[in-house]
Backbone as a printed PyTorch tensor [residue, N CA C, xyz], in Angstrom:
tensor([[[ 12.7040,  17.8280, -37.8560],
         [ 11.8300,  18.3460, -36.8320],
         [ 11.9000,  17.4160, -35.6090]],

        [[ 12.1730,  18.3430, -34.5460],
         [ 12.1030,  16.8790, -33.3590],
         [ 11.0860,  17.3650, -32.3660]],

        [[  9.8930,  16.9490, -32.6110],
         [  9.1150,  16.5180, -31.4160],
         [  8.9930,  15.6900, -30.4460]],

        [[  8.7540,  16.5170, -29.4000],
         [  8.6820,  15.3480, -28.0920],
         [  6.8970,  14.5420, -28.1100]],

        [[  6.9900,  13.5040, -28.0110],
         [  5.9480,  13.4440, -27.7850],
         [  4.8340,  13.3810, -26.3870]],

        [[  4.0010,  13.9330, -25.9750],
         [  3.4590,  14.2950, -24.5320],
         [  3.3240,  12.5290, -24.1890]],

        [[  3.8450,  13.0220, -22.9140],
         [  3.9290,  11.5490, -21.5150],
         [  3.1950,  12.1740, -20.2950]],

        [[  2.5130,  10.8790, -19.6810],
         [  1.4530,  11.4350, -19.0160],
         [  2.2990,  11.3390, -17.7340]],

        [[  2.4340,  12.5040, -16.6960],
         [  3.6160,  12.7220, -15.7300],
         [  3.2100,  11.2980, -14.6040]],

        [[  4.1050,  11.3490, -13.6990],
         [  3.7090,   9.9230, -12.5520],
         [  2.5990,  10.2880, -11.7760]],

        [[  2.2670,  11.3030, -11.4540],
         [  0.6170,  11.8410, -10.4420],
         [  0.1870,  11.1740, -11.6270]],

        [[ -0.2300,  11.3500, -12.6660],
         [ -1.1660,  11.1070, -13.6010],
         [ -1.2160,   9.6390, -14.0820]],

        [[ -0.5900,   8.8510, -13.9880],
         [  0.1000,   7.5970, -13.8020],
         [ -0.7620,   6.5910, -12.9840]],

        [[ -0.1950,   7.3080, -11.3620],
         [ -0.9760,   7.0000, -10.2000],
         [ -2.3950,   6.9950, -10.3040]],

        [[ -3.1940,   8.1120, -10.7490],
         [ -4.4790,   8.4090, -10.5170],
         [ -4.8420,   7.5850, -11.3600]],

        [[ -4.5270,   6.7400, -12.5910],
         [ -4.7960,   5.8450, -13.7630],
         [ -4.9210,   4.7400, -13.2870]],

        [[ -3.8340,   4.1740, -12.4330],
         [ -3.9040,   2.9110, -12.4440],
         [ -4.8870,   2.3380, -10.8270]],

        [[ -5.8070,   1.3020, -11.0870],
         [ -6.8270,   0.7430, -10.6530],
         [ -6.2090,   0.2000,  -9.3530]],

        [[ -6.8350,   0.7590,  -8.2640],
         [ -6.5130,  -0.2630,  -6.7660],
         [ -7.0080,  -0.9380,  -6.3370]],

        [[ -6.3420,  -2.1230,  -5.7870],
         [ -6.8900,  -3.6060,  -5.5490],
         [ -7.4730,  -3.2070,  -4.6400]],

        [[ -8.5230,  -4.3250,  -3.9550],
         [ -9.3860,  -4.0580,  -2.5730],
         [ -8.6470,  -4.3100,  -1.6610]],

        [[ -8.5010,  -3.6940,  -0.3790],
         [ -7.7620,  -4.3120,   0.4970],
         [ -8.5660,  -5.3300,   0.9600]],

        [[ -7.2540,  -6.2470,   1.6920],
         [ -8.2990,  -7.3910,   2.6420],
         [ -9.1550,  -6.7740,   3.8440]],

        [[ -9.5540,  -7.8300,   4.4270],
         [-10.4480,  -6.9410,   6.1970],
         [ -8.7620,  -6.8780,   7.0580]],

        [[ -9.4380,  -6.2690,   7.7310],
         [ -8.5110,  -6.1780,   9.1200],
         [ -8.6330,  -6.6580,   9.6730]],

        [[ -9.3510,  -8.2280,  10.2250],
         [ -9.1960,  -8.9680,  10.5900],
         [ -8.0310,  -9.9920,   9.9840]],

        [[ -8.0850,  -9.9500,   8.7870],
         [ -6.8940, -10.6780,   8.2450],
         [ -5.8670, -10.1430,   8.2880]],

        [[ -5.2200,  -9.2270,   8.1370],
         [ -4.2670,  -8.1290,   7.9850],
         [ -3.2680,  -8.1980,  10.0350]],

        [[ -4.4330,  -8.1280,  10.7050],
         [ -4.2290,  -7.9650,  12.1840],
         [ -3.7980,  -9.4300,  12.3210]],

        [[ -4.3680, -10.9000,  11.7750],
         [ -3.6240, -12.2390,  11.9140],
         [ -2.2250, -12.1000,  11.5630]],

        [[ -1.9560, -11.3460,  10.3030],
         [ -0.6560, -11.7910,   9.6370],
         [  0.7130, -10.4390,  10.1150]],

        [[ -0.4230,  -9.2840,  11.1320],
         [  0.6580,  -8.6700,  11.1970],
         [  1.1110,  -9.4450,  13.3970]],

        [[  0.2120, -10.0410,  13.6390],
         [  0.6930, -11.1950,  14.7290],
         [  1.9140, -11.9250,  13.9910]],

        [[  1.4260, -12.8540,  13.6410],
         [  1.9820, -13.4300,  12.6220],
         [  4.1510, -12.6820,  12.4530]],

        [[  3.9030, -12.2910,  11.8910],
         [  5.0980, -11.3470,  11.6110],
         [  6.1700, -11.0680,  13.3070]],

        [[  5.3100, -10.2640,  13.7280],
         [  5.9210,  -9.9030,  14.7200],
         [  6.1550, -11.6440,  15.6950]],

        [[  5.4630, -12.1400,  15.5060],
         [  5.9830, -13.6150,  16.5080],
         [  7.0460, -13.8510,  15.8730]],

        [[  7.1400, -13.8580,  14.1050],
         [  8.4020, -14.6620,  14.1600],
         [  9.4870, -13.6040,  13.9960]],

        [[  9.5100, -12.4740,  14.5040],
         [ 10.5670, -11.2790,  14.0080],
         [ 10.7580, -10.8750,  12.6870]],

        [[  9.5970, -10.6320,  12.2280],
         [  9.5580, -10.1150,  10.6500],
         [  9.5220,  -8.9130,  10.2200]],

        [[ 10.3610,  -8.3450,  10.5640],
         [ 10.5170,  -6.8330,  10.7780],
         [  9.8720,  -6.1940,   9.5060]],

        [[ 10.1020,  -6.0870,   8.2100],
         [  9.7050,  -5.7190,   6.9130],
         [  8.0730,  -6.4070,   7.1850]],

        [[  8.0440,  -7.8040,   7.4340],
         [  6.1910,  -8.4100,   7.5450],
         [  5.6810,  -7.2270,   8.5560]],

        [[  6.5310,  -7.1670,   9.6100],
         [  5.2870,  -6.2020,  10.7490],
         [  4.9750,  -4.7050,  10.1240]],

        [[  6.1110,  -4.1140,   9.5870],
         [  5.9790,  -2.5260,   8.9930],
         [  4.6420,  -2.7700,   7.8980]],

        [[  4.8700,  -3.4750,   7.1770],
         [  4.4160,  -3.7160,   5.9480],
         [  2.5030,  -3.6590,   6.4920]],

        [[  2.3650,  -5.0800,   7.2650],
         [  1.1550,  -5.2590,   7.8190],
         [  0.9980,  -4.3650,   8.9640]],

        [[  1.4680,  -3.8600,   9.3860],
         [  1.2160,  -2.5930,  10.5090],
         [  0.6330,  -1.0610,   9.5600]],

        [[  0.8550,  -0.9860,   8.3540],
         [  0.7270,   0.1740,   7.5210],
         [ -0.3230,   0.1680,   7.2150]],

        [[ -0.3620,  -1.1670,   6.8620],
         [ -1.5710,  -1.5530,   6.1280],
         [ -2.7510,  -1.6400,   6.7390]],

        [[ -2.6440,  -1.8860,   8.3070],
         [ -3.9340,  -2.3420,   8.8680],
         [ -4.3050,  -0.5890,   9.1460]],

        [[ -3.0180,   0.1830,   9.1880],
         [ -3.6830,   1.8620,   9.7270],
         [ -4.3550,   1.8330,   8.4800]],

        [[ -3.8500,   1.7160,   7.2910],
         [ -4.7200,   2.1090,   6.1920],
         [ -6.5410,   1.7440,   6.0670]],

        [[ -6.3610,   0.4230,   6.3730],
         [ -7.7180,   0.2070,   6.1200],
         [ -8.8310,   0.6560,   7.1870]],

        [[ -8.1200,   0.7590,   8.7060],
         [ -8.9470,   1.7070,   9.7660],
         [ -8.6570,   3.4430,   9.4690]],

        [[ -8.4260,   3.5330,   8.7850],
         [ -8.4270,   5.0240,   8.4570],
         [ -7.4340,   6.2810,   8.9560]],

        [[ -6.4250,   5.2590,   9.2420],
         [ -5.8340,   6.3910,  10.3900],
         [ -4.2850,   6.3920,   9.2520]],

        [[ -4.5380,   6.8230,   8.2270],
         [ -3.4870,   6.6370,   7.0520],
         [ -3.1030,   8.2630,   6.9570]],

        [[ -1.9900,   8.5680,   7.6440],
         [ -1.2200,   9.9490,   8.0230],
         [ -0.3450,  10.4790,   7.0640]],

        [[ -1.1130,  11.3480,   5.5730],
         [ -0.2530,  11.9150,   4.4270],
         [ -0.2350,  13.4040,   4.7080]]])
């Protein structure tokens, strides 16, 4: 007999696993300075995403 056994799909995955707090945006806005002074292209995207996220302007 071969049963599959049920796997919980990746949406279901996602919705499971626990999200950290973000920092403030005051910190987030230092380190995405930060980045862009020293040409941190991946640091600025990264902290540029992040700071829309936590002001709310997170475009899905």
């Amino acid at each position: 007999m071969n049963t599959l056994a049920p796997r919980p799909t990746e949406d279901a995955a996602l919705r499971a696993h626990r999200q950290s707090p973000l920092p403030s945006a005051e910190r987030v806005a230092d380190l995405l300075i930060v980045a862009r002074a020293t040409d941190d292209r991946y640091g600025a995207r990264h902290f540029s995403a992040l700071l829309d996220r936590i002001l709310g302007k997170d475009i899905r």
